[in-house]
C-alpha positions, 0 to 999 in steps of 0.5 A: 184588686181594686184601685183608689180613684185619681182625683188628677182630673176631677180636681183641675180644669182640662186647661189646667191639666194641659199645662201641667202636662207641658211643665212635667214633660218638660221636667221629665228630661232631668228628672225621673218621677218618684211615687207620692209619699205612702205609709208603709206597714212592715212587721219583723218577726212578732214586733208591732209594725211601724210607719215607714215612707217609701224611699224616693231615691231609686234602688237597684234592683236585686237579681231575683234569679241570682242563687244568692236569692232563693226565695221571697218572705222568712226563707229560702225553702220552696214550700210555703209550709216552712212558714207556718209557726205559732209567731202571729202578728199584730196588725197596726191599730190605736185604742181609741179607733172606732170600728164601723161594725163588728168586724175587727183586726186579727192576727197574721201569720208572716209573709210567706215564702215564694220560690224564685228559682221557680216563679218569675217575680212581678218588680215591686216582689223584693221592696214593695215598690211597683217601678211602672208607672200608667200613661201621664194623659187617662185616655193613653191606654195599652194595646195588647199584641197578639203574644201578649192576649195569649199570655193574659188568657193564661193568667186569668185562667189561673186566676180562675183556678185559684179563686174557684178553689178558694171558694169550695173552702169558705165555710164556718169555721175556716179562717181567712189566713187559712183560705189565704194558704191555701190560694198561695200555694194554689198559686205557686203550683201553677207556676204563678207569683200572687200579685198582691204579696208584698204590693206596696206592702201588702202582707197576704197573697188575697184580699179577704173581705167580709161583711162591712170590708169594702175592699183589700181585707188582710187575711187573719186568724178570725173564723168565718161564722154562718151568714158571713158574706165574703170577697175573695179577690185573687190576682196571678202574675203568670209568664209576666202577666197579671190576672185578676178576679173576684167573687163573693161567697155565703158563709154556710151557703145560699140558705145562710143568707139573709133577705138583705144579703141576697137582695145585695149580692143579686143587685151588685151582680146584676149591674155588674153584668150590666156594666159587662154587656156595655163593654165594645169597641167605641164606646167610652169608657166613663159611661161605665159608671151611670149603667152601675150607679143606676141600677144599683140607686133604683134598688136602694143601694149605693156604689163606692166612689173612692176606689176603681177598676183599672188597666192591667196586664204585665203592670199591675195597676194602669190605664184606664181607670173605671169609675162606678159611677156617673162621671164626666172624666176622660178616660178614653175610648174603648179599643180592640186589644185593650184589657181591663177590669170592671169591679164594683162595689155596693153598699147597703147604705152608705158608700163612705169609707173608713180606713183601718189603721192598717192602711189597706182594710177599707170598711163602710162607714156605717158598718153596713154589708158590701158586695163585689165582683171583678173580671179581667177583660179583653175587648176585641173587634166584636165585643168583651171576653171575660179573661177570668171567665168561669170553667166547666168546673166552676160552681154555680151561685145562686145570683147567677141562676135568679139573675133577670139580666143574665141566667148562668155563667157570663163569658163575655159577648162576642161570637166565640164567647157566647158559643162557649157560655151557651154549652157551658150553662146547658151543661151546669145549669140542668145539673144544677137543677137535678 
């Protein structure tokens, strides 16, 4: 799930950010620092929603493992089931809004139940409010310790599971609150709380994003129809740690894709693989950035600037932030231990953005397609594991088996990765090929 990007540094002098940093550290001591203001979206039972702001004055926190608390959304029932009902809700929108394509809002099904008894919660589950906040300086980034990397590998697996699963579902007809139920509850039986549910507010388990949605689509009641390009962006927080992938699929298969569509979806693969391959210890982390937007300018297309990879591990979103494209912003070095995502996003035409009135649906401004893929990332003393890497059972697509930058599944580049990525497409792609 991917991030807005900061403007903090694009917008100030280094000299200027230097001395702000002095005055709020110096703040810091009297003052613990609340959250920019954000509309919120809630909708109780079948009402609209209605504009909230989030409240700056610190909450206690619920104990979510308390027997007075059985369960986060409508309920307390342990099953997701309990929440299927004929009540829809109507997302926010205003009449006169201008949709870039021909994909518009449609209607929700409520939040649904996670059982706390059984599934450890990430802190924002109960109000919508993450409480960490990333390192003040871009360039402070985490080291994981050893515990910590096997937790994140377990995570991502899950993460993998649930995305692989969402994926043998997308065909024409399914809707996108359906393959939503489906990841939820895939979710909740490995043990996993879906990490976007209630994320600032966000009402579904999965970002579901189809055609000119950029980014963070809300699973609804429209079906997919033949030809539809899909992103299905999943995130698990397992034993406290996140997990966090993404993949796009062809509504009806590789032969339902158009010209442009494969073109799209081959290019925005390709640079991403690019991107990956550029990940090791020592290099920096905004050069990221020129390795997408090069490639991706040389084949016609565009990559989104206003949303961004980021840090991740037992918080959701953190350092670094990775841009998609060419940038000069410090965002530090790459390091052993370090976990990450690199997600960007293409356009057919322009890479401005529209906004929904939902405040999370972002769609290309001019109704052209958009394209996205995403790893977790481990960096270590030889190279980048994929922690979100494809199994043995995954399905193989047909920009993995044409691609001229890497044929099949990428695991990652250090010895232990490659060993396993060489036996894997041994195995998938001349099954493939039969």
């Amino acid at each position: 799930m991917s991030s807005v990007t900061p403007l903090f540094l694009s917008s100030w002098s280094f000299k200027a950010v230097a001395a702000a940093v002095l005055l709020l550290t110096v703040a810091a001591a009297a003052f613990t620092p609340s959250p920019p203001p954000r509309h919120l979206h809630i909708t109780i039972g079948s009402s609209p929603s209605s504009v909230l702001f989030m409240n700056k004055k610190k909450k206690q926190r619920p104990d979510i493992n308390s027997n007075k608390s059985k369960g986060f959304g409508a309920g307390s029932s342990s099953s997701s089931s309990s929440l299927e009902s004929d009540v829809l809700i109507r997302p926010k929108t205003t009449s006169n809004f201008k949709y870039a394509g021909s994909i518009r809002p449609g209607l929700q099904s409520p939040k649904r139940i996670v059982p706390s008894e059984k599934i450890k919660f990430p802190d924002y589950a109960l109000d919508g409010l993450p409480k960490n906040r990333p390192a003040l300086f871009p360039w402070v980034i985490e080291v994981k310790k050893p515990d910590e990397i096997e937790k994140m590998r377990k995570s991502g697996r899950c993460a993998r599971e649930v995305l692989d699963l969402a994926g043998r579902e997308v065909r024409p007809g399914i809707t996108t609150d359906e393959i939503d139920r489906i990841v939820h509850e895939a979710t909740i039986a490995r043990g996993a709380y879906p990490s976007p549910l209630n994320y600032h507010n966000f009402p579904k388990s999965c970002c579901t994003s189809v055609n000119e949605v950029i980014c963070h689509g809300i699973p609804d009641d429209r079906p997919l129809e033949e030809g539809d390009i899909v992103n299905i962006d999943i995130t698990c927080y397992l034993d406290g740690y996140h997990g966090d992938c993404s993949e796009m699929f062809v509504v009806g298969g590789e032969a339902a894709a158009d010209d442009n569509a494969r073109r799209l979806l081959q290019t925005t693969y390709d640079c991403w693989i690019k991107a990956l391959n550029f990940v090791k210890p020592g290099n920096d982390y905004k050069d990221i950035g020129a390795i997408i937007e090069d490639h991706v300018t040389e084949h016609g297309f565009t990559t989104v600037k206003s949303f961004c990879g980021h840090g991740i591990g037992s918080v959701f979103h953190t350092n670094p932030n990775i841009l998609h494209y060419r940038n000069s912003e410090p965002a530090g070095k790459m390091a052993a231990g370090h976990t990450f995502t690199i997600e960007p996003m293409i356009c057919e035409n322009s890479a401005n953005y529209l906004m929904w009135p939902d405040d999370w649906t972002a769609t290309t401004k001019d109704g052209g397609r958009s394209a996205q893929f995403e790893h977790t990332l481990l960096i270590t003393s030889d190279g980048v594991e994929a922690l979100t890497g494809k199994l043995d059972t995954s399905p193989v697509q047909f920009w993995e088996r044409d691609s001229n930058v890497h044929s099949g599944f990428w695991l990652g580049t250090t010895s232990y990765a490659k060993e396993r990525e060489a036996t894997l497409n041994s195995n998938l792609l001349s099954s493939n090929e039969k």
